[in-house]
N, C-alpha and C positions, 0 to 999 in steps of 0.2 A: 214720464208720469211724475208728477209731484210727490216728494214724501210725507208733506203733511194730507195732501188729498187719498194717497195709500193709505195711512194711519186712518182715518174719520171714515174710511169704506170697511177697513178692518174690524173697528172701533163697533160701526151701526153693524155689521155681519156676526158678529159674538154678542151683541145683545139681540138680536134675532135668534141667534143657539138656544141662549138663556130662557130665553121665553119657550120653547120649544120645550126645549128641557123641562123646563115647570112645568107646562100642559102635561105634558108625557107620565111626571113626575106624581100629578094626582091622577090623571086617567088607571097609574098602577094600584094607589092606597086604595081608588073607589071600585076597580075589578078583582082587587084582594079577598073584599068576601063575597062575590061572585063566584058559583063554581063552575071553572072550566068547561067547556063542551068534550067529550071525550071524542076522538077520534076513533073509536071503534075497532081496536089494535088490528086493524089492516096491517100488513107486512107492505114493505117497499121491496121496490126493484122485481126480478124477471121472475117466471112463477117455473116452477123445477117441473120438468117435463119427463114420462114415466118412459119404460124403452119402446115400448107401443106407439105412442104419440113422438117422437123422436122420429120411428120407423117411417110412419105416412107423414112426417114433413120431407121428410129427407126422400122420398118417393114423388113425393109431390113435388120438391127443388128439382130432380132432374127430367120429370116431364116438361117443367115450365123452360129448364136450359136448353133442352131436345129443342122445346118447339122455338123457342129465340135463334137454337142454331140453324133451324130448317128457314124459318124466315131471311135471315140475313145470305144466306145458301142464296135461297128463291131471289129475293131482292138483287143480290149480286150478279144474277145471269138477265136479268132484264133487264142492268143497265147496260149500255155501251161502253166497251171502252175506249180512252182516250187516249189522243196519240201526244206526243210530247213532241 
């Protein structure tokens, strides 16, 4: 690649920032007095589970492994096996 053809790619790509930058730059002063939409102090991330609710997942995880393990059981006796 050329280095003056590098330079004038470089060159048009930072005046393209620029201008970016500007837009962004009023887009802030004109939503300055705008006020914010409040988000509604929602909490992030996983929601604390009581020991009750704990109990019936945790009831409910080893019914659903039982029946995966009966399945793959069943599954496994009506294939054939193969000889090598």
């Amino acid at each position: 690649m050329d280095l003056y053809k590098a330079i004038q790619e470089l060159y048009a790509e930072k005046e393209k920032l620029e201008r970016v930058i500007a837009s962004l730059e009023e887009l802030q002063r004109t939503a300055g007095s705008l006020p914010l939409p409040s988000t509604g102090g929602k909490r992030r991330g996983r929601k604390s589970m009581s020991a009750k609710e704990r109990q019936e997942v945790s009831e409910r995880m080893k019914r659903y492994w039982a029946s995966r393990r009966k399945r793959q059981h069943e599954t496994a006796k009506r294939l054939p096996e193969r000889e090598g």
